[in-house]
mmJSON file of the N, C-alpha and C atoms, coordinates in Angstrom:
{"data_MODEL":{"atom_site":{
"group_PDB":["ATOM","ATOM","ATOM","ATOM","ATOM","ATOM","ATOM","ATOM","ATOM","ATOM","ATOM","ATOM","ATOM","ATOM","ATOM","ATOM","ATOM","ATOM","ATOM","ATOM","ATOM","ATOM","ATOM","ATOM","ATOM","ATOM","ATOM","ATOM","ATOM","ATOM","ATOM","ATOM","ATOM","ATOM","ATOM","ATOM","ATOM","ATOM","ATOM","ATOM","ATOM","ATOM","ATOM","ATOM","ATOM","ATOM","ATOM","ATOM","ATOM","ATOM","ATOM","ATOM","ATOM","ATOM","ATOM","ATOM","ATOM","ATOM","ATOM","ATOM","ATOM","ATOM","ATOM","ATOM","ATOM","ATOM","ATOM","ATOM","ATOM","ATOM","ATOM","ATOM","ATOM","ATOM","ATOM","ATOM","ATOM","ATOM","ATOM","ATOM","ATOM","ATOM","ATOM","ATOM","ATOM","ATOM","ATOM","ATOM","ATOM","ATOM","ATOM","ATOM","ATOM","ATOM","ATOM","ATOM","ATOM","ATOM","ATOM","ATOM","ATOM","ATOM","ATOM","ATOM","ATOM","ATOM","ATOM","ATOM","ATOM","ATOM","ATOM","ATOM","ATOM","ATOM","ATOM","ATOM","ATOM","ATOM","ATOM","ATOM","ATOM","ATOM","ATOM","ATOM","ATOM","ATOM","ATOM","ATOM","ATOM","ATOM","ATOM","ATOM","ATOM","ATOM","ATOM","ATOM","ATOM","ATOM","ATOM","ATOM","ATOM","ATOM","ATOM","ATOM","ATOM","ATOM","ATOM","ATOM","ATOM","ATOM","ATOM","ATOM","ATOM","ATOM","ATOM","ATOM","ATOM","ATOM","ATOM","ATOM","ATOM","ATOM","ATOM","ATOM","ATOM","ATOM","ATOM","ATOM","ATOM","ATOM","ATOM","ATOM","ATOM","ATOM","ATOM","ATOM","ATOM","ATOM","ATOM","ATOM","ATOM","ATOM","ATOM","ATOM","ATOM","ATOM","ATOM","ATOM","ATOM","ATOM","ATOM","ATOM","ATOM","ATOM","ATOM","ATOM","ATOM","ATOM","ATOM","ATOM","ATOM","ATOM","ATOM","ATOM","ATOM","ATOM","ATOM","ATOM","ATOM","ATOM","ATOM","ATOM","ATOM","ATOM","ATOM","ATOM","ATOM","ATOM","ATOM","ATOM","ATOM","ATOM","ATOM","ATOM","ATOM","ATOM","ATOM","ATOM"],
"id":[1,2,3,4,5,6,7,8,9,10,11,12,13,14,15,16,17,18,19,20,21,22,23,24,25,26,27,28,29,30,31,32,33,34,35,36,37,38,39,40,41,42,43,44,45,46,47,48,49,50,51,52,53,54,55,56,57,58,59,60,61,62,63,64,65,66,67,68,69,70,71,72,73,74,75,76,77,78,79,80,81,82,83,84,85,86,87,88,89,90,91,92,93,94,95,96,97,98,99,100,101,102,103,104,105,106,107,108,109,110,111,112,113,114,115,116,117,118,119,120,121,122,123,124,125,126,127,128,129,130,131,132,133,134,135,136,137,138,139,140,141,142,143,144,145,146,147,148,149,150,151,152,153,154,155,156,157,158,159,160,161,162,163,164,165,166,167,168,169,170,171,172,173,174,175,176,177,178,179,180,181,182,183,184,185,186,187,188,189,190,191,192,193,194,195,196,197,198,199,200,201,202,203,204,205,206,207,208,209,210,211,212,213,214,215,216,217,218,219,220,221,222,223,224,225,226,227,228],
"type_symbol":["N","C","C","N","C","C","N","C","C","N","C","C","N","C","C","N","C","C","N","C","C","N","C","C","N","C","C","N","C","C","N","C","C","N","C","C","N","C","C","N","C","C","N","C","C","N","C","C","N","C","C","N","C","C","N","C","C","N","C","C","N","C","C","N","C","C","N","C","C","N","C","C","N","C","C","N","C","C","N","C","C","N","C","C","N","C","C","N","C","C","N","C","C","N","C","C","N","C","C","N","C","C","N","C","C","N","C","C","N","C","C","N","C","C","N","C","C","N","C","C","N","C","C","N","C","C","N","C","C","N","C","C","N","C","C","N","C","C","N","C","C","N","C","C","N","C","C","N","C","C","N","C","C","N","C","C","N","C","C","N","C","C","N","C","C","N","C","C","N","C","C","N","C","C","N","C","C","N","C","C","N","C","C","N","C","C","N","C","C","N","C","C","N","C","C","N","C","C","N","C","C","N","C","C","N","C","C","N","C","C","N","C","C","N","C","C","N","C","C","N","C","C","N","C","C","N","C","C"],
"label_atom_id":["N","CA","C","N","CA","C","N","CA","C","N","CA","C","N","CA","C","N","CA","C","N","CA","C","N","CA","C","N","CA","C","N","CA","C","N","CA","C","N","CA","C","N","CA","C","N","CA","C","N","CA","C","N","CA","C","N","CA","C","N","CA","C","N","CA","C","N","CA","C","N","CA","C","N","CA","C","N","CA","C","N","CA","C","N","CA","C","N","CA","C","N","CA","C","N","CA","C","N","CA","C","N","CA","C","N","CA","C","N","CA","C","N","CA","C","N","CA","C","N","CA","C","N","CA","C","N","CA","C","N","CA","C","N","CA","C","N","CA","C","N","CA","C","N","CA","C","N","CA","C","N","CA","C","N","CA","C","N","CA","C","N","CA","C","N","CA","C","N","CA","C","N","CA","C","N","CA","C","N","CA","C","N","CA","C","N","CA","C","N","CA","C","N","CA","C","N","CA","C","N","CA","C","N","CA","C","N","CA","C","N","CA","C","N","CA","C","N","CA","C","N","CA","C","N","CA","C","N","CA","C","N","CA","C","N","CA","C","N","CA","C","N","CA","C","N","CA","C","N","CA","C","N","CA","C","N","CA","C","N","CA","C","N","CA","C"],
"label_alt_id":[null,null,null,null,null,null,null,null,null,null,null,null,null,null,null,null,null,null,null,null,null,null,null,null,null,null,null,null,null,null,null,null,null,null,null,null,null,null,null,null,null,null,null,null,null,null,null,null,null,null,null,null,null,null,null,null,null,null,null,null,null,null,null,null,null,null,null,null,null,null,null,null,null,null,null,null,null,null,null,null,null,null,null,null,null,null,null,null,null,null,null,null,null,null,null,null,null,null,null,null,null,null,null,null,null,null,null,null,null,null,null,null,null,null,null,null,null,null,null,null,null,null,null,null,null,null,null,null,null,null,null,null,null,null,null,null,null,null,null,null,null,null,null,null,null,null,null,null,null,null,null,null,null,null,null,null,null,null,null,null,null,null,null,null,null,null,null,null,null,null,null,null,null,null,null,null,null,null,null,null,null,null,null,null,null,null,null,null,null,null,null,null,null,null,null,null,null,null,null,null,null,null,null,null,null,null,null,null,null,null,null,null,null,null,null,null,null,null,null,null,null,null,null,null,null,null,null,null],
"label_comp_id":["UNK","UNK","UNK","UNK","UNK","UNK","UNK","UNK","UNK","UNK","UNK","UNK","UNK","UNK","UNK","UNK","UNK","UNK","UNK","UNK","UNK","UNK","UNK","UNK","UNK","UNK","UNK","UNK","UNK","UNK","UNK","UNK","UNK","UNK","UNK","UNK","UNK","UNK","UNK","UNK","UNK","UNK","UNK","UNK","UNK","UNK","UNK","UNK","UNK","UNK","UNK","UNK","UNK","UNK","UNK","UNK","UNK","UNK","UNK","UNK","UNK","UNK","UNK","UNK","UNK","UNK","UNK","UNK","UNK","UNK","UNK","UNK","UNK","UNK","UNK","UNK","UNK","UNK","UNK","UNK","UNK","UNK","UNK","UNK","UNK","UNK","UNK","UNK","UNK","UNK","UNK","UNK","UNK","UNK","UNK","UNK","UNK","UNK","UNK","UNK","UNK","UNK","UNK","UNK","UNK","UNK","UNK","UNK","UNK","UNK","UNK","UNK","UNK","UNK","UNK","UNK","UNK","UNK","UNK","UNK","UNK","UNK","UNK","UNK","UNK","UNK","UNK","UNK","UNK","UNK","UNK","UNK","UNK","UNK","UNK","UNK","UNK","UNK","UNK","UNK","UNK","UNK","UNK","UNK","UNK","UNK","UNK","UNK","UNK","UNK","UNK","UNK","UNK","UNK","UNK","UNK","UNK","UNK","UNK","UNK","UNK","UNK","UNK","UNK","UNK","UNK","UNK","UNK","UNK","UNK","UNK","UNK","UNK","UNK","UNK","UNK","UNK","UNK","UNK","UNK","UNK","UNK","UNK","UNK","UNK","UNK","UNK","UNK","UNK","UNK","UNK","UNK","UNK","UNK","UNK","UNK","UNK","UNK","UNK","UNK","UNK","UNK","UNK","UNK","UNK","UNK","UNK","UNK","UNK","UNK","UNK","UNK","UNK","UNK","UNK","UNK","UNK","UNK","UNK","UNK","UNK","UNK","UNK","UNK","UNK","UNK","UNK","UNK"],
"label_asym_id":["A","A","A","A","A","A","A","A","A","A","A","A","A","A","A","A","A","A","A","A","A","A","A","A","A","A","A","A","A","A","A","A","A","A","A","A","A","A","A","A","A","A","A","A","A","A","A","A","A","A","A","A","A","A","A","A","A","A","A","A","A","A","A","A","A","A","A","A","A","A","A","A","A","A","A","A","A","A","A","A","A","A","A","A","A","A","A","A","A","A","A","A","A","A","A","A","A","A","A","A","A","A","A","A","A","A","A","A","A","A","A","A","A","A","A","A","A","A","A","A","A","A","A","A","A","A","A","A","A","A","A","A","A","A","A","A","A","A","A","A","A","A","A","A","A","A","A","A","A","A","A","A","A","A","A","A","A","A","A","A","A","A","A","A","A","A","A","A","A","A","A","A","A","A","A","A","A","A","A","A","A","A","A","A","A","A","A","A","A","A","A","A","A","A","A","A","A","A","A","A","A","A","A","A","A","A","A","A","A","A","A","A","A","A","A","A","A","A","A","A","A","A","A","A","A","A","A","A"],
"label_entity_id":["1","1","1","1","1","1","1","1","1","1","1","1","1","1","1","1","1","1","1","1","1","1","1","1","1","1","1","1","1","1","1","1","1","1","1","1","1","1","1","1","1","1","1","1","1","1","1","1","1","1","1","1","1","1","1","1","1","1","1","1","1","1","1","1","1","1","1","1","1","1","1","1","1","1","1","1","1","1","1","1","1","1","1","1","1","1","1","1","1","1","1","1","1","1","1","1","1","1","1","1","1","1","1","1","1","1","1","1","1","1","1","1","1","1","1","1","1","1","1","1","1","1","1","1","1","1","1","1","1","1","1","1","1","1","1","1","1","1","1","1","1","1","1","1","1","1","1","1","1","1","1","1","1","1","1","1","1","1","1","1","1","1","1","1","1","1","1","1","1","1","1","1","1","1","1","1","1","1","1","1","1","1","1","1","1","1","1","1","1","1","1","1","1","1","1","1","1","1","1","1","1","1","1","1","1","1","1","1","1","1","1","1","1","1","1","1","1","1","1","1","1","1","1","1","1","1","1","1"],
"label_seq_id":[1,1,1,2,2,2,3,3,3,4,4,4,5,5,5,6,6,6,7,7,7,8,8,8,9,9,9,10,10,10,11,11,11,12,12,12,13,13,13,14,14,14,15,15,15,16,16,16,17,17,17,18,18,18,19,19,19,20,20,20,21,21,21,22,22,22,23,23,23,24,24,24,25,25,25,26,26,26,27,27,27,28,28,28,29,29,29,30,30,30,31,31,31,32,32,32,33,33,33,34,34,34,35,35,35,36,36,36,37,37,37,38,38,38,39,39,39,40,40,40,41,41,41,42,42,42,43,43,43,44,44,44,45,45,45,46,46,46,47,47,47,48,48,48,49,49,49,50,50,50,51,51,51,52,52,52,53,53,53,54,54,54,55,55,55,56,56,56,57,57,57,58,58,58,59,59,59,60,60,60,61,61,61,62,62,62,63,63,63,64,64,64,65,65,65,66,66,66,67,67,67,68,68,68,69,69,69,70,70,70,71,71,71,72,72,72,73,73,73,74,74,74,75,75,75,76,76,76],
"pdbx_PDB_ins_code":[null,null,null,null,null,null,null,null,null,null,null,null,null,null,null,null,null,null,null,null,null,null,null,null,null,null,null,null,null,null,null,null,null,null,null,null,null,null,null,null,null,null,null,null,null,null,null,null,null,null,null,null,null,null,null,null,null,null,null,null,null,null,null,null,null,null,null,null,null,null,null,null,null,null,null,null,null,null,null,null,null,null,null,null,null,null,null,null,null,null,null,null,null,null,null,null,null,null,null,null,null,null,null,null,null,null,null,null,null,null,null,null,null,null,null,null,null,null,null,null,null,null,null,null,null,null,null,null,null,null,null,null,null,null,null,null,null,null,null,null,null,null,null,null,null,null,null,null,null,null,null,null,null,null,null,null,null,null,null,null,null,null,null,null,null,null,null,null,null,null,null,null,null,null,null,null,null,null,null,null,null,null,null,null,null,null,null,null,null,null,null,null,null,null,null,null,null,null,null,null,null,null,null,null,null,null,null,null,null,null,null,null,null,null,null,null,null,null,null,null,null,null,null,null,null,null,null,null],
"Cartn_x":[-10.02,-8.62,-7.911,-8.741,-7.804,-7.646,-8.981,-8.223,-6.889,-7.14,-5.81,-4.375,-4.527,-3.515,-3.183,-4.144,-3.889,-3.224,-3.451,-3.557,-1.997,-1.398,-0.399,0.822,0.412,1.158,1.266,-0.066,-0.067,0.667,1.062,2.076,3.23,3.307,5.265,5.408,4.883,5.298,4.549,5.64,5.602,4.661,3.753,2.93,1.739,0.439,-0.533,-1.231,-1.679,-2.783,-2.267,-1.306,-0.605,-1.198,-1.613,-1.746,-3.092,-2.744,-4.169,-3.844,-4.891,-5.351,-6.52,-6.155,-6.936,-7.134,-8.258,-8.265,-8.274,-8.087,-8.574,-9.132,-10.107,-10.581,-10.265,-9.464,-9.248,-10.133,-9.4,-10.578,-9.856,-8.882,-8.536,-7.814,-7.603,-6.728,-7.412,-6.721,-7.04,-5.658,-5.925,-4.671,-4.83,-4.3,-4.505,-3.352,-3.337,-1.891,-1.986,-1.164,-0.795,0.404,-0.503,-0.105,0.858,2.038,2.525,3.115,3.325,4.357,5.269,5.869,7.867,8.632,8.255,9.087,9.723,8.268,7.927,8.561,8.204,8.536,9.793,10.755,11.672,11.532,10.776,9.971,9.158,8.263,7.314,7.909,8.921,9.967,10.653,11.369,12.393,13.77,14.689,15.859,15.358,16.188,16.241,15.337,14.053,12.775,11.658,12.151,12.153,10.4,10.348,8.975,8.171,8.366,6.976,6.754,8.311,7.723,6.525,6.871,6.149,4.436,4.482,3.027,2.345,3.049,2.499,2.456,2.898,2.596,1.44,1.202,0.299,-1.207,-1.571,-2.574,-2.959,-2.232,-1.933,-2.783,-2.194,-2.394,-3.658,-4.402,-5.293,-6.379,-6.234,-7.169,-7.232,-6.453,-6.459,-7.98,-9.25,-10.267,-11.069,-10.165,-10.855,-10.05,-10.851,-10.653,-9.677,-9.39,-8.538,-6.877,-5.956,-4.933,-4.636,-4.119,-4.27,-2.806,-2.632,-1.431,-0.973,-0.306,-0.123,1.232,0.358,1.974,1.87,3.128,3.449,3.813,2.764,3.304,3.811,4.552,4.472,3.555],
"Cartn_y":[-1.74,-2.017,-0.836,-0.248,1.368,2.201,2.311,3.382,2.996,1.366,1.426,1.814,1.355,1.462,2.876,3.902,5.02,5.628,4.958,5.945,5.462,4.015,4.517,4.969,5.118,6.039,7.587,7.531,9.185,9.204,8.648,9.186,8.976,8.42,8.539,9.142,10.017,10.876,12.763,13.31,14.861,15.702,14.658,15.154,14.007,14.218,13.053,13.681,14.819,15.137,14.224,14.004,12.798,11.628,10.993,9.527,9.054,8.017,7.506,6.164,5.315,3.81,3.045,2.422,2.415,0.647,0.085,-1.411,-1.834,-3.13,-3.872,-5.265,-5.72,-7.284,-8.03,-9.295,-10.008,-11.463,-12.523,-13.836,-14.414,-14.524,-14.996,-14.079,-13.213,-11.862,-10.35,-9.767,-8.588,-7.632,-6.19,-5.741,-4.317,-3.754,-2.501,-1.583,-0.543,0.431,1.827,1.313,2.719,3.983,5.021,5.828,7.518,7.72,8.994,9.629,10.771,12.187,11.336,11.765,10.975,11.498,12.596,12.808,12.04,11.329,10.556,8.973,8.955,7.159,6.72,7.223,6.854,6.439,7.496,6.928,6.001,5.765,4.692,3.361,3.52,1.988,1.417,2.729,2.674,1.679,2.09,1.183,-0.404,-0.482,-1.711,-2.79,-1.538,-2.184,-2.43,-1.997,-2.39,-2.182,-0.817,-0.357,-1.028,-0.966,-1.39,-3.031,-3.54,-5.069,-5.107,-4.083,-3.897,-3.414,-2.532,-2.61,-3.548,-4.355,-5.538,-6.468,-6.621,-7.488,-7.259,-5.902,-5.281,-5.771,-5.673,-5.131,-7.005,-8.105,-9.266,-9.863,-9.399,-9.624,-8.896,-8.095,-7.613,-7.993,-8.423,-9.211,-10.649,-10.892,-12.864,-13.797,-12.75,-13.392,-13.398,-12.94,-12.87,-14.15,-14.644,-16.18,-15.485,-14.047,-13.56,-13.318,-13.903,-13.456,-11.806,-10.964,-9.795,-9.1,-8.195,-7.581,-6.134,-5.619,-3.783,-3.677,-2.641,-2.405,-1.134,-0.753,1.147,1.154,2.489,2.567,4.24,4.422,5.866,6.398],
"Cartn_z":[3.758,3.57,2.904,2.003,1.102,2.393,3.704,4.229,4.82,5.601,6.063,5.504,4.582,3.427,3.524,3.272,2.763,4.139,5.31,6.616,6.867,6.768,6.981,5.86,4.608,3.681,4.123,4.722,4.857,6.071,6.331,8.029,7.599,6.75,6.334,5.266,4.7,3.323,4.097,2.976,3.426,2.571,1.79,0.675,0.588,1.969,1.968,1.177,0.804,-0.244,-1.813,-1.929,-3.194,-3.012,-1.816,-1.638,-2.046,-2.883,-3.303,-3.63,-3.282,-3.308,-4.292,-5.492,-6.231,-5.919,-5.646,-5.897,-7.422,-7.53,-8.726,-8.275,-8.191,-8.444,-9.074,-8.653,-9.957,-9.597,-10.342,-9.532,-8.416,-8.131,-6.859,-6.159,-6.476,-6.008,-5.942,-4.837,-5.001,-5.132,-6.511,-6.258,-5.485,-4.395,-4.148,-4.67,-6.004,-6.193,-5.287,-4.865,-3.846,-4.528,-5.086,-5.331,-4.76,-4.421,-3.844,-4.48,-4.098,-5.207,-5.155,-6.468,-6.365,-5.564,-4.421,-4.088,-2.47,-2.249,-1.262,-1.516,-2.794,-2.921,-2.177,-1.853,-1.075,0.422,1.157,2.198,2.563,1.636,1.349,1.188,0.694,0.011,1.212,1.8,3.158,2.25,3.716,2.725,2.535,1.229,1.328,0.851,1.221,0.475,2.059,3.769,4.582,4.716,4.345,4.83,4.036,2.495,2.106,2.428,2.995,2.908,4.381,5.708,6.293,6.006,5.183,4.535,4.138,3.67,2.799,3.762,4.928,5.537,6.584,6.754,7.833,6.707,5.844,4.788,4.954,4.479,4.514,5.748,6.773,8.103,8.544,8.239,8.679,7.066,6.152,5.302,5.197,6.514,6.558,6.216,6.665,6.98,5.45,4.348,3.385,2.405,1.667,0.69,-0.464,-0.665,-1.76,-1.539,-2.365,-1.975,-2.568,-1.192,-1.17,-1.548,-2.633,-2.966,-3.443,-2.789,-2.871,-3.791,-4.336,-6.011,-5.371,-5.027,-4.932,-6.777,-6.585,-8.327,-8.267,-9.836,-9.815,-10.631],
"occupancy":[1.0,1.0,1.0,1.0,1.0,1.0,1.0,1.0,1.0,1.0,1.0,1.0,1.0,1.0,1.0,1.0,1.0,1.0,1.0,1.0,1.0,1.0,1.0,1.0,1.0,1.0,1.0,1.0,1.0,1.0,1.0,1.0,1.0,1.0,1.0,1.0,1.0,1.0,1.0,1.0,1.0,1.0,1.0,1.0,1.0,1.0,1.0,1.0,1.0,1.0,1.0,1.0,1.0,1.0,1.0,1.0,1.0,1.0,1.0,1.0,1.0,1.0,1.0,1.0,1.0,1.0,1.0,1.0,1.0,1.0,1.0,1.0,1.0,1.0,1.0,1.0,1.0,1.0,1.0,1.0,1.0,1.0,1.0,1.0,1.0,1.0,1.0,1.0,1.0,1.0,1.0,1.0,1.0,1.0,1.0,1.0,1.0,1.0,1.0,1.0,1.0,1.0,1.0,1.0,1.0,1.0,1.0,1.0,1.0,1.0,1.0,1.0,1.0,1.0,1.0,1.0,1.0,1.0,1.0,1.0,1.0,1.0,1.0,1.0,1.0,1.0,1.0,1.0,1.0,1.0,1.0,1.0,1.0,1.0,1.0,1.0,1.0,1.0,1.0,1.0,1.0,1.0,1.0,1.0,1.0,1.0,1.0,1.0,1.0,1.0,1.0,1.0,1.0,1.0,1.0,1.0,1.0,1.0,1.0,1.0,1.0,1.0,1.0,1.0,1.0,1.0,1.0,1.0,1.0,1.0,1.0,1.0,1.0,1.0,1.0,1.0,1.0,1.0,1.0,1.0,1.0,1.0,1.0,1.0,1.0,1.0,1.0,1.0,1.0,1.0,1.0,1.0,1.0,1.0,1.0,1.0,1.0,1.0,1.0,1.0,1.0,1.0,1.0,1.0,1.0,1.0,1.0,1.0,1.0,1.0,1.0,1.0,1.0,1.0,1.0,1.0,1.0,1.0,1.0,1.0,1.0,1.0,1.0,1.0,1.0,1.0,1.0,1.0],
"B_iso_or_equiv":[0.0,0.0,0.0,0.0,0.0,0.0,0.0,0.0,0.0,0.0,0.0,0.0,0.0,0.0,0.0,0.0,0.0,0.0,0.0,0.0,0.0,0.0,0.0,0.0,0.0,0.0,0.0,0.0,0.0,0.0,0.0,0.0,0.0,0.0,0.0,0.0,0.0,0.0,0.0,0.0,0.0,0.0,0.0,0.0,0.0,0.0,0.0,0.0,0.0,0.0,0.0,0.0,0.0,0.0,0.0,0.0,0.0,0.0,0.0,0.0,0.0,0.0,0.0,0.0,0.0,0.0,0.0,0.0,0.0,0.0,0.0,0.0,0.0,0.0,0.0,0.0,0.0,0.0,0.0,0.0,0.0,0.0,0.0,0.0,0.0,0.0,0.0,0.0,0.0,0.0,0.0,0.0,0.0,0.0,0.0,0.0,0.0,0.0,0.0,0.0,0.0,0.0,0.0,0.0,0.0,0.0,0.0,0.0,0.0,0.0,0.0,0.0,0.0,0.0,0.0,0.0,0.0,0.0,0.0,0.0,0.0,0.0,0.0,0.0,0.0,0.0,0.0,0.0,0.0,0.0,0.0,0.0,0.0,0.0,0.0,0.0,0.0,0.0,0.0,0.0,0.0,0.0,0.0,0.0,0.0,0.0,0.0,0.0,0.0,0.0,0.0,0.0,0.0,0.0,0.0,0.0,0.0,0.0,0.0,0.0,0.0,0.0,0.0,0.0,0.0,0.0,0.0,0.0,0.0,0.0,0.0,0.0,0.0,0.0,0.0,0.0,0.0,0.0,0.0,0.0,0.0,0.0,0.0,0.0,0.0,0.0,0.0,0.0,0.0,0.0,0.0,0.0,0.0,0.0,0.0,0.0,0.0,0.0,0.0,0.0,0.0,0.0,0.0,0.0,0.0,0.0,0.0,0.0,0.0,0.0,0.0,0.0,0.0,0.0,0.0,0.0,0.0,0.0,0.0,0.0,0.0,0.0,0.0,0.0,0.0,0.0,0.0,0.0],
"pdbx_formal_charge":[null,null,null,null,null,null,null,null,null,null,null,null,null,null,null,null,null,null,null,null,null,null,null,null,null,null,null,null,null,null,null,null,null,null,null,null,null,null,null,null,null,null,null,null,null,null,null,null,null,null,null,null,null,null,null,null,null,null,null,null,null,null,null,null,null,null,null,null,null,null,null,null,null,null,null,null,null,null,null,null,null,null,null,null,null,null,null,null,null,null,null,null,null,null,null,null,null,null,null,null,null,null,null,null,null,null,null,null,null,null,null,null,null,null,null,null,null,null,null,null,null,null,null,null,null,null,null,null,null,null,null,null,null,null,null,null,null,null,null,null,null,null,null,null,null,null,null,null,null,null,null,null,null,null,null,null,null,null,null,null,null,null,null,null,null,null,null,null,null,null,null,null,null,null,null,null,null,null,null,null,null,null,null,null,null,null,null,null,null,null,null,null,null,null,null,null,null,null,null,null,null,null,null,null,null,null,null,null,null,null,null,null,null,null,null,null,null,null,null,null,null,null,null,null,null,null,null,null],
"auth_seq_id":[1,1,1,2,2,2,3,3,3,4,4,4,5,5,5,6,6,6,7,7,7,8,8,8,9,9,9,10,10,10,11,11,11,12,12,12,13,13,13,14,14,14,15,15,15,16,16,16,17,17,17,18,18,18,19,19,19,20,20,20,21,21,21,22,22,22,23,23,23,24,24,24,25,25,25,26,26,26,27,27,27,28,28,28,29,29,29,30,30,30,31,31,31,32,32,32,33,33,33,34,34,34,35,35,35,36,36,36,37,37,37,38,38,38,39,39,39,40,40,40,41,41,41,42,42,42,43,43,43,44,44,44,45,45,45,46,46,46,47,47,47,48,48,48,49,49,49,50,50,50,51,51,51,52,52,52,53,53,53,54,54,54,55,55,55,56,56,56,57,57,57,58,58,58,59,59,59,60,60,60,61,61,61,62,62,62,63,63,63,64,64,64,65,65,65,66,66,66,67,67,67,68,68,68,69,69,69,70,70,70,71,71,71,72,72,72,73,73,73,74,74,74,75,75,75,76,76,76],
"auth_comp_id":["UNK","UNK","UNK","UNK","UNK","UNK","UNK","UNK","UNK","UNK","UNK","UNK","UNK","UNK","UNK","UNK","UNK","UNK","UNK","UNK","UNK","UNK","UNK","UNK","UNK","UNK","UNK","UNK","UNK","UNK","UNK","UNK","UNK","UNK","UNK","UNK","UNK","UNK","UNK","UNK","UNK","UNK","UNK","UNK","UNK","UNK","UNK","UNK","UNK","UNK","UNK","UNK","UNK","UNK","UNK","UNK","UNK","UNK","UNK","UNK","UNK","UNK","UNK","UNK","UNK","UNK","UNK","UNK","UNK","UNK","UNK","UNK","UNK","UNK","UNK","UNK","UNK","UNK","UNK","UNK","UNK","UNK","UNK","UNK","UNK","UNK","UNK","UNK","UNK","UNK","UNK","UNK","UNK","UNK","UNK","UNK","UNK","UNK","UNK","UNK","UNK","UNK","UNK","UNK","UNK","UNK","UNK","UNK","UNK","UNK","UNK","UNK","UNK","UNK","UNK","UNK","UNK","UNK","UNK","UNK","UNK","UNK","UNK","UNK","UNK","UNK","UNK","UNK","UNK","UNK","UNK","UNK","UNK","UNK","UNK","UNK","UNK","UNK","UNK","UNK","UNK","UNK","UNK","UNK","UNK","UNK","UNK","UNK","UNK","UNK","UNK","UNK","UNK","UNK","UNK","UNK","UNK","UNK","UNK","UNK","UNK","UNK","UNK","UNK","UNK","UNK","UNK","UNK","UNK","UNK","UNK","UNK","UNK","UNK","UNK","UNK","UNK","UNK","UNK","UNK","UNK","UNK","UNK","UNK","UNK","UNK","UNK","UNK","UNK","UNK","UNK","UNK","UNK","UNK","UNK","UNK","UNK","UNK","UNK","UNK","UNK","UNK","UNK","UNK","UNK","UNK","UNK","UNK","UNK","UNK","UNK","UNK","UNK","UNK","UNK","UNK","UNK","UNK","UNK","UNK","UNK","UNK","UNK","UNK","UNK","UNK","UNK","UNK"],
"auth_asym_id":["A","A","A","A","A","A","A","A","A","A","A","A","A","A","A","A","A","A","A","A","A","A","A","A","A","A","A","A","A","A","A","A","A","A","A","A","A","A","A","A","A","A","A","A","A","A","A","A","A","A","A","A","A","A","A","A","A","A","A","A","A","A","A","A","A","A","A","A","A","A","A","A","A","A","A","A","A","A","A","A","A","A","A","A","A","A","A","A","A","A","A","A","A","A","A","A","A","A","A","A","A","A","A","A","A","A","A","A","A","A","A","A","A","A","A","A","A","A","A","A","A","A","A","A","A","A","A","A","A","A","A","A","A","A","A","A","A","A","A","A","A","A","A","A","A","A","A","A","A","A","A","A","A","A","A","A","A","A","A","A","A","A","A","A","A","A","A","A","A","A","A","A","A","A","A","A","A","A","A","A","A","A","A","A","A","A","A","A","A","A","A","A","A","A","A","A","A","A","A","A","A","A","A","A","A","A","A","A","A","A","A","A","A","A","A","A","A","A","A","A","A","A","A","A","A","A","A","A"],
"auth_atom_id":["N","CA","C","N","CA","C","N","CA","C","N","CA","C","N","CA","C","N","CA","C","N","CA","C","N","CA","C","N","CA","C","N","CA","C","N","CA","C","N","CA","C","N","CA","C","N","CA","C","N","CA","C","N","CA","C","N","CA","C","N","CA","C","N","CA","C","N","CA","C","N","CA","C","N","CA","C","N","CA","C","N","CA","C","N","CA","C","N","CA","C","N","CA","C","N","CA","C","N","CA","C","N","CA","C","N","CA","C","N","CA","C","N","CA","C","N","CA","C","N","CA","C","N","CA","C","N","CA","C","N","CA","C","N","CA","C","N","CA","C","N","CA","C","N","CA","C","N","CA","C","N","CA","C","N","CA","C","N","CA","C","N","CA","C","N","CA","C","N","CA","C","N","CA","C","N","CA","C","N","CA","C","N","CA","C","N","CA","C","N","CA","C","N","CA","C","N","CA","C","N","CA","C","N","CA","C","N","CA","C","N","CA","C","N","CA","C","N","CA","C","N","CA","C","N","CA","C","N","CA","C","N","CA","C","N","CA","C","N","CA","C","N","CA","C","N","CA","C","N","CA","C","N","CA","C","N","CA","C","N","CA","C","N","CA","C"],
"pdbx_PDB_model_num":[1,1,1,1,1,1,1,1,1,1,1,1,1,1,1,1,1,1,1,1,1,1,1,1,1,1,1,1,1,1,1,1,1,1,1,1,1,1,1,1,1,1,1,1,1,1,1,1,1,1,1,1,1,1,1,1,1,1,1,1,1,1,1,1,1,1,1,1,1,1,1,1,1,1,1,1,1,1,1,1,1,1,1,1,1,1,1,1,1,1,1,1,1,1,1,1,1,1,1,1,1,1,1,1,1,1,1,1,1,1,1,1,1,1,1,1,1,1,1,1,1,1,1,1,1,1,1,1,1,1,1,1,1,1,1,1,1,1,1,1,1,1,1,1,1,1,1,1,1,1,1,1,1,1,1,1,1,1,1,1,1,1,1,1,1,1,1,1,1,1,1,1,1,1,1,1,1,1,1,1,1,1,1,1,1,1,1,1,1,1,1,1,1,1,1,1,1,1,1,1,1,1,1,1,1,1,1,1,1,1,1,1,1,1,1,1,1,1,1,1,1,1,1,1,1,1,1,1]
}}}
């Protein structure tokens, strides 16, 4: 799930050597923080908030088969 994550951060920012995906385990959750240069976070966000709600739903949708509810923090 980090690469996916990471693979499509790295196609929308102008600085993929920045991108990094750290998990955390929790007990019913999993958190993945997705890390980029600041200079990217705007891309990553998209207006409005458009893209990352698309991330979050791709990551969601492709970890359905797992019993954890699954959740991505863009951090800085």
């Amino acid at each position: 799930m980090e690469e996916l994550l990471a693979f499509l951060a790295k196609s929308l920012v102008d600085h993929p050597e920045d991108v990094s995906v750290t998990k955390v385990d929790g007990e019913n959750s999993v958190v993945y923080e997705l890390r980029v240069n600041d200079d990217d976070m705007g891309k990553v966000i998209g207006k409005q908030g458009r893209i990352a709600k698309s991330i979050r739903t791709i990551i969601k949708a492709a970890s359905s088969k797992e019993d954890k509810r699954v959740i991505v923090d863009i951090v800085q």
